[in-house]
C-alpha positions in Angstrom: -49.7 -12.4 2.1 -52.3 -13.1 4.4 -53.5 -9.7 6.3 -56.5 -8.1 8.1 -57.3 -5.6 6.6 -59.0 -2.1 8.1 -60.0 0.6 6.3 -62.8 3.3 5.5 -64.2 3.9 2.5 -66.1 6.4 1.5 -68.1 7.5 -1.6 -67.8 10.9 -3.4 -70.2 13.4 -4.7 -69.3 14.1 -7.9 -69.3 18.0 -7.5 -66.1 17.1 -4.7 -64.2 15.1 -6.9 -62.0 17.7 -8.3 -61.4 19.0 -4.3 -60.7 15.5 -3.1 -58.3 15.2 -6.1 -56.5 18.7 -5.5 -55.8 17.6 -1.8 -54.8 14.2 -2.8 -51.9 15.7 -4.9 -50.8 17.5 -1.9 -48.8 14.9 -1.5 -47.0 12.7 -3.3 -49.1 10.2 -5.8 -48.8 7.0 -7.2 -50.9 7.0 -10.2 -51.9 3.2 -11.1 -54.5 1.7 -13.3 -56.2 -1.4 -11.7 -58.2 -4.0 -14.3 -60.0 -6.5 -12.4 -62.2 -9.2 -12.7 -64.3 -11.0 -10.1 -65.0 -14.3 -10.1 -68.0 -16.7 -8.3 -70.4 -19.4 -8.9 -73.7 -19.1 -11.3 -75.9 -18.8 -8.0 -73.4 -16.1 -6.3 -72.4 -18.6 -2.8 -69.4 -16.4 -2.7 -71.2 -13.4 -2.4 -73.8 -15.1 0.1 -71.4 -15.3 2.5 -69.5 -11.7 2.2 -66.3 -13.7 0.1 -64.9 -11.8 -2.6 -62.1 -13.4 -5.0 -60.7 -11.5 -8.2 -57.8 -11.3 -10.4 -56.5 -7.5 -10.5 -54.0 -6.7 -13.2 -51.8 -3.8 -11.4 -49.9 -1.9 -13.7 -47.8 -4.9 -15.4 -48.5 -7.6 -12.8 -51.4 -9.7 -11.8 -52.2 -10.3 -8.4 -55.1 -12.9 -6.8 -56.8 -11.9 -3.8 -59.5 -12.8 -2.0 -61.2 -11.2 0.9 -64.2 -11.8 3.4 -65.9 -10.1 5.8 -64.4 -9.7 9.3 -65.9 -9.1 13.0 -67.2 -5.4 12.3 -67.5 -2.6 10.1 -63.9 -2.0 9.8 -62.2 -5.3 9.5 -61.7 -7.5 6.3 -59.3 -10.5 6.0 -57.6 -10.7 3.0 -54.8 -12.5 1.4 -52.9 -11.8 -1.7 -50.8 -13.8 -3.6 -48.6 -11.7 -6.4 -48.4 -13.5 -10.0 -46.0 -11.5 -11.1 -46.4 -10.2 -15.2 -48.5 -13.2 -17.5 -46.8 -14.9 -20.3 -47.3 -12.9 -23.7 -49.8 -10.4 -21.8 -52.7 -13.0 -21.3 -54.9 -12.8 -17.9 -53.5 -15.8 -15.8 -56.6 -18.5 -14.6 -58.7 -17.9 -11.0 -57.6 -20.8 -8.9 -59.1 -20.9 -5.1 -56.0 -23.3 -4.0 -53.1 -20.3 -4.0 -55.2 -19.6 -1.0 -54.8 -22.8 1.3 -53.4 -22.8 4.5 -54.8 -18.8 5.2 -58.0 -18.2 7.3 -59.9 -16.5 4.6 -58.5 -19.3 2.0 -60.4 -21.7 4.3 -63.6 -20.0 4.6 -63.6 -19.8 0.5 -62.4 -23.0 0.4 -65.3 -24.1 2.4 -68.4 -22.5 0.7 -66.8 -23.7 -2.6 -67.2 -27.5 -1.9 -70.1 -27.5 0.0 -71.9 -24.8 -3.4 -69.7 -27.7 -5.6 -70.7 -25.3 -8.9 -67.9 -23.9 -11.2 -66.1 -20.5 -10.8 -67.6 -17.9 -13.6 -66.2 -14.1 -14.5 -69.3 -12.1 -12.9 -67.9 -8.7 -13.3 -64.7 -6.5 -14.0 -63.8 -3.1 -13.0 -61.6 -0.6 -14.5 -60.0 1.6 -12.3 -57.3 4.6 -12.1 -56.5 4.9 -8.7 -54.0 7.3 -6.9 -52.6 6.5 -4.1 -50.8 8.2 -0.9 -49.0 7.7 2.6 -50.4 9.8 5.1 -48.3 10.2 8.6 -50.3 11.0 11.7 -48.5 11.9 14.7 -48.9 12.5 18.1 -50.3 10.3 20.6 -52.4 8.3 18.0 -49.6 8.4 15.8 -50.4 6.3 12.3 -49.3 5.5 8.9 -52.0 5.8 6.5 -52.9 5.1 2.9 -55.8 7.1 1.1 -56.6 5.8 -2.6 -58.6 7.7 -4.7 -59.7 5.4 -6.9 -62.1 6.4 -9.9 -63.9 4.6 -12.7 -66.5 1.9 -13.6 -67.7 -1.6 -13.0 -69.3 -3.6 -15.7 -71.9 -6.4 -15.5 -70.9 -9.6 -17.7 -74.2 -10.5 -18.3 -73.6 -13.0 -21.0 -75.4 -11.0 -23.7 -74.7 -8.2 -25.6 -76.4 -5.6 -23.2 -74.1 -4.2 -20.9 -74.7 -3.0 -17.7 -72.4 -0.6 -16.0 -72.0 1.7 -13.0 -69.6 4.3 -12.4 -67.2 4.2 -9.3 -65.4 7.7 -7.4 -64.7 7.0 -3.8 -62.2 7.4 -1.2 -60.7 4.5 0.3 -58.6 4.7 4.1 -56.5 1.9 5.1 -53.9 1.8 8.0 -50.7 0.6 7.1 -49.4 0.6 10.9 -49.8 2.4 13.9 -53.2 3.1 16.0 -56.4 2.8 14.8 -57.6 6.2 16.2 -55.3 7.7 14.1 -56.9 6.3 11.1 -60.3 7.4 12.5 -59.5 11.4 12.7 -57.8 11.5 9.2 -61.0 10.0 7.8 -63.4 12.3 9.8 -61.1 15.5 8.9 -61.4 14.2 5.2 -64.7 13.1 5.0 -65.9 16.6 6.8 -64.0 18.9 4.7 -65.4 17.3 1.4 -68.5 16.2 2.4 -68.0 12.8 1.8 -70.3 9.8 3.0 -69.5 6.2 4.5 -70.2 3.3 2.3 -70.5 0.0 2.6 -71.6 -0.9 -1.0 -68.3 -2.8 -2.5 -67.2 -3.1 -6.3 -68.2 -6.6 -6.3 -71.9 -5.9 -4.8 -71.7 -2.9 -7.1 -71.4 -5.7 -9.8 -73.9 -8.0 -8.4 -76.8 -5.5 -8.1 -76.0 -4.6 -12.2 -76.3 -8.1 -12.9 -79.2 -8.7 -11.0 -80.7 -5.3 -12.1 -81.4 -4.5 -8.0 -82.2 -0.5 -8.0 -83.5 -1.3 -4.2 -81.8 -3.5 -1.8 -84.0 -5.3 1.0 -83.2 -2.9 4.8 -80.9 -4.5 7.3 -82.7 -5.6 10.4 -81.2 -5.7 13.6 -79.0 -8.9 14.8 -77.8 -10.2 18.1 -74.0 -8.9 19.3 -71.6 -11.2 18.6 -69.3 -11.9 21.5 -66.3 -13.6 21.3 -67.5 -16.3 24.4 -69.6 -15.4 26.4 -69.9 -18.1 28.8 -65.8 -17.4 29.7 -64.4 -14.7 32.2 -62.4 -12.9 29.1 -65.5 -10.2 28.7 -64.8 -7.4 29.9 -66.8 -4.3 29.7 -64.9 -2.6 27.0 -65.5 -6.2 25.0 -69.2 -6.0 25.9 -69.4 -2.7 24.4 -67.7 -3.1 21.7 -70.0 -5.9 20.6 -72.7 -4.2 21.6 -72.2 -1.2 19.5 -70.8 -3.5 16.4 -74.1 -5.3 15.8 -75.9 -1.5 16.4 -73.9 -0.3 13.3 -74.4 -4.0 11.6 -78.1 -2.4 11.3 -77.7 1.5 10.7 -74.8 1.6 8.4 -75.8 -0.1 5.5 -78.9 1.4 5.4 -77.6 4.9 5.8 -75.6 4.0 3.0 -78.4 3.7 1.3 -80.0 6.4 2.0 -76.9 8.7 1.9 -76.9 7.5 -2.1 -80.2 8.5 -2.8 -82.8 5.7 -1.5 -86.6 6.9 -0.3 -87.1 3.3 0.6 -89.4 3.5 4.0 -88.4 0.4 5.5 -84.8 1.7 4.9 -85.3 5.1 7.0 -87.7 2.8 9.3 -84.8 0.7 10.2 -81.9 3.4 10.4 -84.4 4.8 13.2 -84.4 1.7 15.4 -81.0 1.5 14.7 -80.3 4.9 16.2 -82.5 4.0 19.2 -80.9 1.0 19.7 -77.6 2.7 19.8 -78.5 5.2 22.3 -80.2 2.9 24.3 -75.9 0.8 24.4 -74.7 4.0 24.7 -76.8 5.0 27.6 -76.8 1.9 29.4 -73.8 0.3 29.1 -71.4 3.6 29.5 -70.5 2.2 32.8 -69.1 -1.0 31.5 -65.9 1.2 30.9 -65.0 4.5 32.7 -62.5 5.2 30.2 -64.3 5.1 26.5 -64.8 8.9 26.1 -67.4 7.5 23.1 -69.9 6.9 25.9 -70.0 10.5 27.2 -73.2 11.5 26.0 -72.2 15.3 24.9 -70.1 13.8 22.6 -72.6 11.3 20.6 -76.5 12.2 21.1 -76.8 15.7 19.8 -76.2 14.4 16.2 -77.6 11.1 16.9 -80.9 12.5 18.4 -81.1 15.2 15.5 -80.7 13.0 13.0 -83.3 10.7 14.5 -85.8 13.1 14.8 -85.6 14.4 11.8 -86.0 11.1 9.9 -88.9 10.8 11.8 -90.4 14.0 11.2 -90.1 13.2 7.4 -91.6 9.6 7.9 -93.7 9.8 11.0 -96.2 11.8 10.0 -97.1 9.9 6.7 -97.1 6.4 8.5 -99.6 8.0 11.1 -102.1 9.1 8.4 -101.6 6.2 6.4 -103.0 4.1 9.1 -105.7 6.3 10.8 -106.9 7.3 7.3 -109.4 3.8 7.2 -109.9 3.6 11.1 -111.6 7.0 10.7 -113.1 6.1 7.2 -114.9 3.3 9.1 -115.8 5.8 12.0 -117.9 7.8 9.0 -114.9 10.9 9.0 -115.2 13.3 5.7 -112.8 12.6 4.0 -109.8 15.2 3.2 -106.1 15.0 3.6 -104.6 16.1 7.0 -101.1 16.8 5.5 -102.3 19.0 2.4 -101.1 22.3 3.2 -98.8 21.5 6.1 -96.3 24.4 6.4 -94.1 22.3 8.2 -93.8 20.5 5.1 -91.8 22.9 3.5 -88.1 23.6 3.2 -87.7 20.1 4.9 -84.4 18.1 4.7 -84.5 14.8 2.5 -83.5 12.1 4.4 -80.1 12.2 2.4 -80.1 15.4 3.2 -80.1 14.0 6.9 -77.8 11.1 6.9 -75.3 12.7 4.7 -74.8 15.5 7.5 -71.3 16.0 8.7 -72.4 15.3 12.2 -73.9 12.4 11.5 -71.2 11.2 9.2 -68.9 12.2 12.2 -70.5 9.9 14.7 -70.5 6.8 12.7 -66.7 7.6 11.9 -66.0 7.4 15.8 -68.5 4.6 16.5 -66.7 2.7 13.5 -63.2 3.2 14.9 -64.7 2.6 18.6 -65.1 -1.2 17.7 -61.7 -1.9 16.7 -59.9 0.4 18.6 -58.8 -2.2 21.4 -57.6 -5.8 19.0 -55.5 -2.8 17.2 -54.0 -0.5 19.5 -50.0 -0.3 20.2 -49.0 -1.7 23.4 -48.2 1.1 25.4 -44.5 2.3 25.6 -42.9 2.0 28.4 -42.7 5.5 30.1 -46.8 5.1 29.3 -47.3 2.0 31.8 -47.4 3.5 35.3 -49.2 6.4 34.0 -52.0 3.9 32.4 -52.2 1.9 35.7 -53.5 5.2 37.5 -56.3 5.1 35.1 -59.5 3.0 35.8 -59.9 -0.2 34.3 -62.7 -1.4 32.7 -65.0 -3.9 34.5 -64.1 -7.6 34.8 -66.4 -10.4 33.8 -67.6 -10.5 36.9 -68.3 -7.1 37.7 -69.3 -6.5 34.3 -72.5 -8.9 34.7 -73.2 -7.6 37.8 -73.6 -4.0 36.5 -75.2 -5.3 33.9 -78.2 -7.1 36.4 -78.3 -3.4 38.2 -79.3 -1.9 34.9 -81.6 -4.4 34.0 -83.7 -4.6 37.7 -83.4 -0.8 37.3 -85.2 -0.5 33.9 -87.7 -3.4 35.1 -88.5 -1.8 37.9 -89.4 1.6 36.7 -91.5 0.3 33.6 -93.3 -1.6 36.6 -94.2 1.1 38.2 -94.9 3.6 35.8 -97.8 0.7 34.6 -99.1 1.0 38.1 -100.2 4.6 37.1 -100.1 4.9 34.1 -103.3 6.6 33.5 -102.9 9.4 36.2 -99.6 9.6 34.6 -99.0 13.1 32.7 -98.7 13.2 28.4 -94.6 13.5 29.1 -93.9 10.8 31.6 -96.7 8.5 29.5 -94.1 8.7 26.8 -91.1 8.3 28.4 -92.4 5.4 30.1 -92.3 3.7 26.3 -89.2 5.0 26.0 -88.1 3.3 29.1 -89.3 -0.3 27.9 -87.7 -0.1 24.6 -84.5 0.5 26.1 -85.5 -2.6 28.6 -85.9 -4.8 25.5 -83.4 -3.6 23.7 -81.2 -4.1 26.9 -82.2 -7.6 27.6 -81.6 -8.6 23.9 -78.0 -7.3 23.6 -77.0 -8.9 27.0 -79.1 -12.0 27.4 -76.4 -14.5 25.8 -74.3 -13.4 28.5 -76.2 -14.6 31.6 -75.8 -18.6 32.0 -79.5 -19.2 33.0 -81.1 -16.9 29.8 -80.4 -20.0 27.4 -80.5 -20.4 23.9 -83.5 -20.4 21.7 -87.4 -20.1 21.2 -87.6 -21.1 24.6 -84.8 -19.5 26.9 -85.8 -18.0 29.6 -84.8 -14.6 27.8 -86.8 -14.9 25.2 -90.0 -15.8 27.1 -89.1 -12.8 29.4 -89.1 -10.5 26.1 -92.3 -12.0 25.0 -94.1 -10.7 28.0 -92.5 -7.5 27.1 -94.4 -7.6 23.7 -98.3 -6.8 24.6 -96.9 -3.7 26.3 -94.8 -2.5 23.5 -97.7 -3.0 21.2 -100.1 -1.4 23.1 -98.1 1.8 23.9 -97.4 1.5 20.1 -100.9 2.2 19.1 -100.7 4.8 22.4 -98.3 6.7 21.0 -99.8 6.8 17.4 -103.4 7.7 18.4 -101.6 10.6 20.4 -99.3 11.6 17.4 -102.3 11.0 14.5 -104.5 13.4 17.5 -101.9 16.1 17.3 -101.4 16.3 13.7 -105.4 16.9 13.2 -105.5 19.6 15.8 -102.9 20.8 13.9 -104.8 20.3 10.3 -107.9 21.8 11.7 -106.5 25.1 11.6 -106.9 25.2 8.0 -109.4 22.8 7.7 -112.8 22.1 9.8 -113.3 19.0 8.3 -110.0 17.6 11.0 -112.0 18.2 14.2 -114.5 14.6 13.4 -110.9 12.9 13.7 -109.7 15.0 16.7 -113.0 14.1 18.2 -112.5 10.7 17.9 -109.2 10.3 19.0 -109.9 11.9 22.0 -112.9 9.8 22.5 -110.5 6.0 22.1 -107.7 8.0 24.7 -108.9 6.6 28.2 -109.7 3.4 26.8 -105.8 3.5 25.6 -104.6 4.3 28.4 -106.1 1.8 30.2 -105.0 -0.9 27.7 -101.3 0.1 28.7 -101.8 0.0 31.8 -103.3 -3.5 32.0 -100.5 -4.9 29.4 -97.4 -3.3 31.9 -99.1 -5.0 34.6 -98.3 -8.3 33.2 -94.4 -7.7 32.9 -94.6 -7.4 36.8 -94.8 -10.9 36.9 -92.2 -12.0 34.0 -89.5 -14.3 35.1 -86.2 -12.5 34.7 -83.2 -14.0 33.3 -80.8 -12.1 34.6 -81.5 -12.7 38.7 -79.5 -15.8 40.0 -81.3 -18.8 40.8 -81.3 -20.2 44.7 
């Protein structure tokens, strides 16, 4: 049975498990022991490329399936074929072919002859999962399944050491009906037992034992992925979609991550521009559609900008010490530490602490659903029709791109002229005019593949427009650092003298900053932009 598959999953503290169990039986439970083993080649080409396949034995029977990565953070094609109960109790043999003629079948199909290396048993899992229909009703009226499934996954390492990891996570998956009302059962459930989103599977949980990963490498961020841009299908529900999709490609594994216990700076580093990115779509693009409630700012930034802030505060102040400490060493500056003593310092949130919050949890399970909300949504009934025609519509292609050019020659504009003056400018609007180009950049790179004339490449005239960008954004970079590393010594020379050398030399570099910024905007004046039609 070949499928899409959409679900949340989310990971457990063990101190809930008992609460999430107790709710579970509620209802009424399927109790079911799953036995699975996971199968790739000896250099992992299934794994490469987000494929999983596996033998599961379910109760008595064995079923095949394999899966693979779909179009964002809620979709997964899958296909299962049922064995049925082996001969004499024996494990029935992997065989890719039971998958032909199925989309996912011919993505494994494919990265299996062009790896040409033999299938091997990776890893198994041993599971007891209980399972449970959920009906949601009203206007987003759904049929849901939650499995709790509990347990472990061992490493086959191929010597007697073995590596295992326990598993206790909560899994959503709509059976039928609208997405959104798979989205509120997993944010009532994951608020009222503080549950996390996770997108670390069984089979990478396997992969990192066998590898003996404690730290995975932070996701960077990636272009959007639309459908085709160059047609007239894109409308700007589509656009944003896409646009927030590749946002949470970035920020969710890493607050994964982080919500399980990972320090890792470039991790927190990365969630960060994440978050900015995602405010900068959410900001700029809420016109595309009238109608996605998501983009109403009083409902996303307060947890978005506390949670941002608050990663910073943890990882800001470090970075800036870290690299003024030899710029002042140089300079001849006793030496001392700036943060010893810092009362602000104490009582402070870990960044789990941070991404873990129900708030923050709450957003991602919205901006989650947000991107697969319109491929899944029931047509409407009939009595709903007229009433939806009254509604606005979101833009067409057309109109979409034109907004799109507004916001663009908008944001240009402004960072133009705040460069003008940038050193009469006050401390507040000096910042803000940073702000302002990142969310230019950030802007132009989500929307660029959309304009015919941007190109493709190195050498499109997108990406020579964002490299102009760059001198600024370094330079008000170092700007903002100076002004950051100056605050946090006035700050330390409260309780120790020994700061004012470095507030003194701060203050010394700051005009010469300014002017540095001021000269680097003035060049983006000039930058050809992609997005204006050609005569």
């Amino acid at each position: 049975m070949a499928l899409m598959e959409i679900e949340f999953k989310f990971h457990i503290p063990a101190e809930r498990l008992k609460a999430v169990e107790a709710a579970m039986r509620r209802g009424t439970v399927v109790r079911t022991r799953l036995q699975a083993r996971y199968f790739d080649t000896a250099d992992q080409a299934l794994a490469a490329q987000g494929i999983v396949l596996r033998l599961r034995k379910e109760g008595r029977r064995w079923v095949q399936t394999v899966k693979a990565t779909g179009d964002n953070a809620l979709h997964r094609l899958e296909h299962n074929v049922d064995l049925g109960a082996a001969a004499g109790g024996a494990s029935p043999t992997i065989d890719p072919q039971r998958h032909q003629g199925t989309p996912v079948g011919e993505r494994l199909g494919k990265v299996l002859a062009e790896s040409g290396a033999a299938l091997v048993e990776r890893q198994s899992t041993d599971i007891v999962r209980l399972t449970r229909d959920v009906r949601t009703t009203g206007a987003n009226a759904a049929v849901v399944e939650l499995a709790l499934d509990v347990g472990k996954v061992v490493a086959h390492t191929g010597t007697p050491e073995q590596r295992e990891s326990p598993v206790c996570e909560l899994e959503l998956e709509l059976k039928r009906g609208d997405v959104q009302g798979l989205v509120a059962l997993a944010r009532r459930w994951s608020q009222q037992h503080g549950l996390w989103f996770s997108t670390v599977s069984k089979a990478e949980r396997g992969a990192r034992l066998l590898a003996k990963l404690e730290l995975v490498p932070a996701v960077k961020a990636e272009p959007p992925r639309f459908a085709d841009e160059k047609n007239n299908k894109l409308d700007g529900r589509t656009v944003q979609q896409a646009v927030v999709a590749a946002c949470l490609a970035q920020m969710l594994p890493n607050a994964s991550e982080i919500a399980a216990g990972s320090t890792d700076e470039e991790q927190i580093h990365q969630l960060r521009i994440g978050i900015r990115r995602l405010r900068t779509a959410l900001r700029e693009l809420a016109g595309l559609d009238a109608t996605a409630a998501l983009f109403d700012a009083a409902t996303w930034e307060p947890p978005l900008v506390e949670a941002f802030r608050a990663l910073g505060a943890l990882r800001d102040r470090e970075q800036v010490v870290k690299l003024a400490q030899p710029q002042l060493r140089s300079a001849g500056a006793p030496e001392f530490d700036p943060l010893a003593g810092d009362p602000s310092a104490a009582g402070a949130q870990s960044a789990g602490d941070i991404v873990r919050a129900p708030a923050f949890q709450s957003v991602l399970v919205s901006l989650i659903g947000f991107t697969a909300t319109t491929t899944h949504a029931e047509a409407p009934k009939a009595g709903e029709a007229a009433q939806q025609q009254e509604q606005p519509a979101p833009l067409d292609a057309g109109d979409a791109r034109r907004f799109l050019r507004k916001r663009l020659q908008r944001l240009h504009k402004q960072v133009v002229r705040d460069g003008q003056r940038f050193e009469s400018l006050p401390t507040e609007d000096q910042h803000r005019t940073r702000k302002r180009l990142k969310r230019l950049r950030y802007l132009a790179e989500f929307v660029a593949p959309l304009f015919a004339d941007a190109g493709d490449g190195k050498n499109s005239a997108a990406e020579r427009y964002l490299k102009r960008l760059r001198p600024a954004q370094d330079a008000l970079g170092e700007f903002n650092d100076e002004a950051v590393a100056m605050a946090l010594y006035r700050e330390a020379a409260e309780r120790d003298a020994r700061a004012w050398f470095a507030v003194g030399w701060f203050s010394a570099r700051h005009a010469a900053g300014a002017k540095a910024c001021r000269k680097a905007l003035g060049k983006i004046e000039k930058a050809r932009r992609f997005w204006k039609k050609r005569s």
